[in-house]
ZADO-1210 file (C-alpha; in nm, 4 decimals, padded with zeros to 6 digits):
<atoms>
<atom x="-06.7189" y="-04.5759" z="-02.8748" code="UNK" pos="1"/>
<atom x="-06.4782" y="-04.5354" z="-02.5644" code="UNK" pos="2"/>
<atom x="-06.7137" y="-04.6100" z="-02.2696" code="UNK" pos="3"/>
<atom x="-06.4695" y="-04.4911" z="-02.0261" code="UNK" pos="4"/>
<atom x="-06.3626" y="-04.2440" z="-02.1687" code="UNK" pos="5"/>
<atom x="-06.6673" y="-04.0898" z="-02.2645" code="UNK" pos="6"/>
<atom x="-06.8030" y="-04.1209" z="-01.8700" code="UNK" pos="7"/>
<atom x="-06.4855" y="-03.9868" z="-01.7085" code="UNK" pos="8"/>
<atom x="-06.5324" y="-03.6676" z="-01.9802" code="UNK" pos="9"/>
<atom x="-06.8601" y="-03.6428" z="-01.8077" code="UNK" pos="10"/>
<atom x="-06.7766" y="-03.7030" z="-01.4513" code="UNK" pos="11"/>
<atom x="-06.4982" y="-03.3964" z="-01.5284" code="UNK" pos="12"/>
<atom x="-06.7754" y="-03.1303" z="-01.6723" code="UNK" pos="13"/>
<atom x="-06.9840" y="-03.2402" z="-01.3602" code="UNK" pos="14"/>
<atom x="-06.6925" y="-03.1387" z="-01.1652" code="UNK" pos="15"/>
<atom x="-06.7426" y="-03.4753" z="-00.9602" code="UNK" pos="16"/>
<atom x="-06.4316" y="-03.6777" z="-00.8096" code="UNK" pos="17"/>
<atom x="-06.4185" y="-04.0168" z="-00.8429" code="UNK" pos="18"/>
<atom x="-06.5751" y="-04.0667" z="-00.4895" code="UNK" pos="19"/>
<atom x="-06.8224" y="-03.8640" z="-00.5109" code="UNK" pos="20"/>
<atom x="-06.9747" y="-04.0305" z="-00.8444" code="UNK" pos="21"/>
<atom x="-06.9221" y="-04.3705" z="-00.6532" code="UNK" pos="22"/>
<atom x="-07.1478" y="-04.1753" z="-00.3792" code="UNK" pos="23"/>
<atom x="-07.4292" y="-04.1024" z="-00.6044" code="UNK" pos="24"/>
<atom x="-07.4466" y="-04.3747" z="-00.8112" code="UNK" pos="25"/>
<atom x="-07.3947" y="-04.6583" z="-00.5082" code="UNK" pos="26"/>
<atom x="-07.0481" y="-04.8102" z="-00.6484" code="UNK" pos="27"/>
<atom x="-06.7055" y="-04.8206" z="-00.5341" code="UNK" pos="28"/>
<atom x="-06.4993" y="-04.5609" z="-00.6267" code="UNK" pos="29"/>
<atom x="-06.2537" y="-04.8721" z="-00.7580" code="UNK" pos="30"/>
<atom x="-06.4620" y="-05.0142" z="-00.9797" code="UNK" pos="31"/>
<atom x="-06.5580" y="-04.6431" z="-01.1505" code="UNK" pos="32"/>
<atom x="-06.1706" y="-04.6146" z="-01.1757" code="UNK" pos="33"/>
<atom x="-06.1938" y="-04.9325" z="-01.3636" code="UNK" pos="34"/>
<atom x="-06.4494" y="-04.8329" z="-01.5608" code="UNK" pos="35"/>
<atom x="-06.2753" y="-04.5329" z="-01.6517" code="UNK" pos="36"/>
<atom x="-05.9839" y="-04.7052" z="-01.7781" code="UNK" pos="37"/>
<atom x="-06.1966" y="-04.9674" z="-01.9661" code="UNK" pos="38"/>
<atom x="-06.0399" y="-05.2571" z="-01.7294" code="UNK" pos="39"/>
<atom x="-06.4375" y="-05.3229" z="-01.6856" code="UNK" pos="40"/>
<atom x="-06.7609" y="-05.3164" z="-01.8838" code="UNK" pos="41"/>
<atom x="-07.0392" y="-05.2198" z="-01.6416" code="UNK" pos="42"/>
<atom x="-07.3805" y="-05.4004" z="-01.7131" code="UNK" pos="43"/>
<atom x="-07.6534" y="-05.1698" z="-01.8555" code="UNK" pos="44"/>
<atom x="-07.8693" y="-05.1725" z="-01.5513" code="UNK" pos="45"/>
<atom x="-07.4927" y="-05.0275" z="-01.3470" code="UNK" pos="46"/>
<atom x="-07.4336" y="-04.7653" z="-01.6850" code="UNK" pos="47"/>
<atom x="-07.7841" y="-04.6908" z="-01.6434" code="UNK" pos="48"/>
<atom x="-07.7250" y="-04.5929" z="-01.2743" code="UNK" pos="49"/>
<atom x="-07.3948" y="-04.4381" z="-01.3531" code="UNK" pos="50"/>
<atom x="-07.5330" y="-04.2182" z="-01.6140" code="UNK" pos="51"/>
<atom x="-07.8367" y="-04.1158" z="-01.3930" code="UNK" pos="52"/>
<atom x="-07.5626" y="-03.9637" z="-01.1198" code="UNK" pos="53"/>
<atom x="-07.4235" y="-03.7494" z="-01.4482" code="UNK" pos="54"/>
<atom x="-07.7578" y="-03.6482" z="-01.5192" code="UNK" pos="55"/>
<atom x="-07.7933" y="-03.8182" z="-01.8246" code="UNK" pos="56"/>
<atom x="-07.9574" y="-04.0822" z="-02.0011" code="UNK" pos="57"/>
<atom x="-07.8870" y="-04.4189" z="-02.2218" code="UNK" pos="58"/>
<atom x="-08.0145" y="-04.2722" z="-02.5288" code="UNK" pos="59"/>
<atom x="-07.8323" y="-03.9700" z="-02.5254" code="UNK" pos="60"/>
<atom x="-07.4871" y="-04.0759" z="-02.3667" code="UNK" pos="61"/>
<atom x="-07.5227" y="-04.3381" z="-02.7052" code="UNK" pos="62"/>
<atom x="-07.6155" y="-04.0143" z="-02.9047" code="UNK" pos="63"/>
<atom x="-07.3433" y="-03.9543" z="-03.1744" code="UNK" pos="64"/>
<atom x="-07.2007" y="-03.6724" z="-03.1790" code="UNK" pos="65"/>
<atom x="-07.1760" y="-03.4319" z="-03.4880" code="UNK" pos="66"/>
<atom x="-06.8325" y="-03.3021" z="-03.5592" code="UNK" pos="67"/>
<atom x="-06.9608" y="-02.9283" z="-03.5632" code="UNK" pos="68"/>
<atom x="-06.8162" y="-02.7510" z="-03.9034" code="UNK" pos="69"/>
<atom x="-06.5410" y="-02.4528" z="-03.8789" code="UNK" pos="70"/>
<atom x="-06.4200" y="-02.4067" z="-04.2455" code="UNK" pos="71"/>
<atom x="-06.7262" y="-02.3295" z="-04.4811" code="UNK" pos="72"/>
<atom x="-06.6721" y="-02.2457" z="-04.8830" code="UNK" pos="73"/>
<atom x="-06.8563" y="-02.0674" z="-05.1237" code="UNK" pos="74"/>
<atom x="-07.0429" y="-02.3485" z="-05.1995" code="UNK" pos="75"/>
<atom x="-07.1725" y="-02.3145" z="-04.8618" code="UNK" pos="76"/>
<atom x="-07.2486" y="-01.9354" z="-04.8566" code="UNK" pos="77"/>
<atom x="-07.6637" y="-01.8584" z="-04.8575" code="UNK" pos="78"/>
<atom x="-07.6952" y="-01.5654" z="-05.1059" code="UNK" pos="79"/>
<atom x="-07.9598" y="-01.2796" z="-05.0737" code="UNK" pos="80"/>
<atom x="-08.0113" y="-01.0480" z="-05.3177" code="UNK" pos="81"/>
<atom x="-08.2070" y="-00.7557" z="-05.1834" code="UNK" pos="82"/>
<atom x="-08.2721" y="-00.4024" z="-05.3862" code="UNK" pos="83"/>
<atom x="-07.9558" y="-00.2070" z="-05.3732" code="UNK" pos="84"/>
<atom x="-07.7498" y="-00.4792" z="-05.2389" code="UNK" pos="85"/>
<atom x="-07.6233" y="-00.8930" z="-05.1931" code="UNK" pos="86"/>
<atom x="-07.6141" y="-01.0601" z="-04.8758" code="UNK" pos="87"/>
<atom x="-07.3362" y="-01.3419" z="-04.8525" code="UNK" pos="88"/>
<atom x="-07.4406" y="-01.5443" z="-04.5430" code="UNK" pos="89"/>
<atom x="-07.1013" y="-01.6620" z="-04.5239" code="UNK" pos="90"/>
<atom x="-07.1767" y="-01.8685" z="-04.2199" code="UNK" pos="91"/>
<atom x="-07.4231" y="-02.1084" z="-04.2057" code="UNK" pos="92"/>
<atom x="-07.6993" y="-02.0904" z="-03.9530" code="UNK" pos="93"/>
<atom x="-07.4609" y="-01.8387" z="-03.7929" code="UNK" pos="94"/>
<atom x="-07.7805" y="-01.7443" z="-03.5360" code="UNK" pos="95"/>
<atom x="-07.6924" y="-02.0189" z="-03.3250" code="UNK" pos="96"/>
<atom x="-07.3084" y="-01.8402" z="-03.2503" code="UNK" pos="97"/>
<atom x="-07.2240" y="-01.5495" z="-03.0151" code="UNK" pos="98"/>
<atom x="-07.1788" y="-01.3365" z="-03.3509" code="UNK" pos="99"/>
<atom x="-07.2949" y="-01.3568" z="-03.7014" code="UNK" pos="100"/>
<atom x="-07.0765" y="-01.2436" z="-03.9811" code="UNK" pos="101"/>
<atom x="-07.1841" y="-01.1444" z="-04.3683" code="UNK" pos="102"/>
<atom x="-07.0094" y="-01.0616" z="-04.6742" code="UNK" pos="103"/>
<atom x="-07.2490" y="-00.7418" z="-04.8120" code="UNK" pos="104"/>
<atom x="-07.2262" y="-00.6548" z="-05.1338" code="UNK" pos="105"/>
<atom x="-07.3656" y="-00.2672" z="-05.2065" code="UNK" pos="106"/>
<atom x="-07.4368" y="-00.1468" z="-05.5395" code="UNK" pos="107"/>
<atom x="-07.3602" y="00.2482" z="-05.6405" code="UNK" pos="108"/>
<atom x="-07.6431" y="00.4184" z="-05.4872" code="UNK" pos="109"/>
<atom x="-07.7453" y="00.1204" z="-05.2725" code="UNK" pos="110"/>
<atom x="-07.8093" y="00.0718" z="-04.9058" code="UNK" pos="111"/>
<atom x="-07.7935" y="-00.2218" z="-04.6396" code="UNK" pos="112"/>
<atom x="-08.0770" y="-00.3675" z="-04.4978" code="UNK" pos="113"/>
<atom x="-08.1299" y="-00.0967" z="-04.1009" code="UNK" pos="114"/>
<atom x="-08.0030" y="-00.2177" z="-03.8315" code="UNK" pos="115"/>
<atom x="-08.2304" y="-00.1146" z="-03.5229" code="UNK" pos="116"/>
<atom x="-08.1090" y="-00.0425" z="-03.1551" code="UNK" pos="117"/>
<atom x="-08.0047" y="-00.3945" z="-03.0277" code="UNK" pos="118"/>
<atom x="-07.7939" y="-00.4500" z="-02.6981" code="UNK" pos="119"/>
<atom x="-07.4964" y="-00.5800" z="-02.9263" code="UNK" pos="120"/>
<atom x="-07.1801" y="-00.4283" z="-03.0943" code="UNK" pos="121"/>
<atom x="-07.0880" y="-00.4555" z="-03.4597" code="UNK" pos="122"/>
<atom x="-06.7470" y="-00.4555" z="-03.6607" code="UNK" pos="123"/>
<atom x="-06.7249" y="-00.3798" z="-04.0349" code="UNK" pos="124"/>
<atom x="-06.4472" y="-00.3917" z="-04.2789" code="UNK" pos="125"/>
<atom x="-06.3945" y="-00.2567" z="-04.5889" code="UNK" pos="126"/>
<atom x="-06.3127" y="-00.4702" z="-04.8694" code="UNK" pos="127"/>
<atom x="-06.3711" y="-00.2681" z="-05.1738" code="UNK" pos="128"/>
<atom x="-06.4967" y="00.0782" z="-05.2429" code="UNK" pos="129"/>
<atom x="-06.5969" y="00.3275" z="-05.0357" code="UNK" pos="130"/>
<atom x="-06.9618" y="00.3358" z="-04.7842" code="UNK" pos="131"/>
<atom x="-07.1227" y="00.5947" z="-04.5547" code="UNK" pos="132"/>
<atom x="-07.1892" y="00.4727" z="-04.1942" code="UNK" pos="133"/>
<atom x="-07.5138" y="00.6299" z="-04.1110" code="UNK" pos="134"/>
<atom x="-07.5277" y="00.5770" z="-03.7218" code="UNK" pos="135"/>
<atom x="-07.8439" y="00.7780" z="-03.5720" code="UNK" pos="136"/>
<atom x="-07.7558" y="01.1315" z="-03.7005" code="UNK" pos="137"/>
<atom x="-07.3754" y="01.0813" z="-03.7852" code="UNK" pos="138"/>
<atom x="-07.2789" y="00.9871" z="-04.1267" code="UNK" pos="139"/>
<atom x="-06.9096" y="00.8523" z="-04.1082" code="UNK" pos="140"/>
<atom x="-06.7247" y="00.7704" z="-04.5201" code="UNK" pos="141"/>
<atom x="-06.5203" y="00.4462" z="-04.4447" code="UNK" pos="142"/>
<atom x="-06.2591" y="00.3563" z="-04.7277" code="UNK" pos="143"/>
<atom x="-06.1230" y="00.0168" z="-04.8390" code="UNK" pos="144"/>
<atom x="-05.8722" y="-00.0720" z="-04.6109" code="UNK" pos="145"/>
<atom x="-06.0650" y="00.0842" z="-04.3002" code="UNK" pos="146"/>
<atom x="-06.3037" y="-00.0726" z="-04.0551" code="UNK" pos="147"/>
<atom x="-06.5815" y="00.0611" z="-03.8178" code="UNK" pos="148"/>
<atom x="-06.6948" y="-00.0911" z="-03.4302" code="UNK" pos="149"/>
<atom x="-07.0014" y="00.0161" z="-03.3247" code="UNK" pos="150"/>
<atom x="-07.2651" y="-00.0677" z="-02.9995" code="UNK" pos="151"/>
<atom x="-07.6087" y="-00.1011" z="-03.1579" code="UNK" pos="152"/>
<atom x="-07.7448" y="00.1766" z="-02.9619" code="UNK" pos="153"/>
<atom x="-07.8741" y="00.3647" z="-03.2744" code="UNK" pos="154"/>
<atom x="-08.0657" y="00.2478" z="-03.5702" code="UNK" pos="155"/>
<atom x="-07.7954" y="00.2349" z="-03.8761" code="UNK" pos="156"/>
<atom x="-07.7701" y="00.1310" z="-04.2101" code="UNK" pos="157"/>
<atom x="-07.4751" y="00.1369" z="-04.4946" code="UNK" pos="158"/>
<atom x="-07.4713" y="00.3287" z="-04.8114" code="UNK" pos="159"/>
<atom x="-07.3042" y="00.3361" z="-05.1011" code="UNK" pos="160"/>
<atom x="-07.2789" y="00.7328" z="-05.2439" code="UNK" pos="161"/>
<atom x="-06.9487" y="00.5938" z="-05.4402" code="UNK" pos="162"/>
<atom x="-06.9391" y="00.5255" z="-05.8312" code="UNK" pos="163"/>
<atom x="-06.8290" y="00.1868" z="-05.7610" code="UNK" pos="164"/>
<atom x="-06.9843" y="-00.1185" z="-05.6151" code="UNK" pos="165"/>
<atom x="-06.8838" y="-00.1841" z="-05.2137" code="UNK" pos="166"/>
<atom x="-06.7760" y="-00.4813" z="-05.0781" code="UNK" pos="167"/>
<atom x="-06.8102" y="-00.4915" z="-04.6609" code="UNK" pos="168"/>
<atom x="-06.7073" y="-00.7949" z="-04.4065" code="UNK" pos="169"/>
<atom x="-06.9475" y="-00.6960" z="-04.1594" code="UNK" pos="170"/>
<atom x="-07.0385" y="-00.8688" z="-03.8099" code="UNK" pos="171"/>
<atom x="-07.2989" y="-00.8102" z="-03.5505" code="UNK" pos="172"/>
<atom x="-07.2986" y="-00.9593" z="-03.1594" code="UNK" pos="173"/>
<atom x="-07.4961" y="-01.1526" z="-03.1074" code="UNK" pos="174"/>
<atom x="-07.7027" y="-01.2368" z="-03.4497" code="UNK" pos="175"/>
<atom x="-07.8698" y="-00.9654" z="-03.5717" code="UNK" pos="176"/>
<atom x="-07.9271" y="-01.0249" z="-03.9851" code="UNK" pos="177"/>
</atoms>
């Protein structure tokens, strides 16, 4: 682990300057430097201090930290099967994110799970056969090749009226499914 490295990436979020951390934690601003630049190892009771001016502790500046995971495979999808339709979680624990996307799967005749009013927008894309948007009252056919962007101000659902099975990239701000 990079000592310095790892407290001057700290220092930075905290928006401190060199002299001010020195300030707070009662060193010089020349020895931080050194620190910094891992010309210096600082004993644990001076790390200890350091790290209590960043607002952290020991245990968690020693914490390692996960590599968080951006490319996910089939292997990694959570699969759903409803009545009338497959959910593909195609993101993993996807709650935690500012959106939430899923690969839906609608059978002829079938329908999505109903989306009630929620404070978020959505964005759909067709990648196979044909659905009706039912938003509120409006029922809107969207085709293969065409998308939809809605604000979750009514409850709505997708349908499939086609005689093929529907295939729909759909996303929802913040997590909704």
């Amino acid at each position: 682990m990079d000592i310095g490295a790892k407290i001057k990436r700290l220092r930075m979020k905290n928006a401190l300057t060199l002299e001010e951390l020195a300030s707070r934690s009662e060193l010089t601003k020349g020895f931080l430097s050194q620190v910094e630049r891992n010309l210096t190892s600082p004993s644990i009771a001076t790390l200890n201090d350091i790290l209590e001016a960043l607002g952290t502790t020991l245990s968690s500046f020693f914490q390692e930290e996960k590599e968080e995971k951006s490319v996910f495979t089939k292997e990694d999808y959570f699969v759903d099967e409803r009545e009338g339709c497959i959910v593909n979680w195609i993101v993993p624990n996807a709650q935690k994110n500012e959106m939430e996307p899923i690969l839906l799967e609608i059978e002829v005749g079938g329908e999505s799970m109903t989306l009630e009013p929620h404070d978020g927008e959505e964005f759909g894309y067709v990648l196979s056969g044909r659905v009706v948007l039912v938003d509120g009252d409006k029922k809107t056919t969207i085709r293969k090749g065409e998308t939809f962007y809605i604000k979750g101000v009514n409850a709505h659902y997708l349908k499939n009226e086609s005689q093929a099975a529907a295939k729909v990239l759909w996303i929802t701000t913040p997590p909704l499914f």
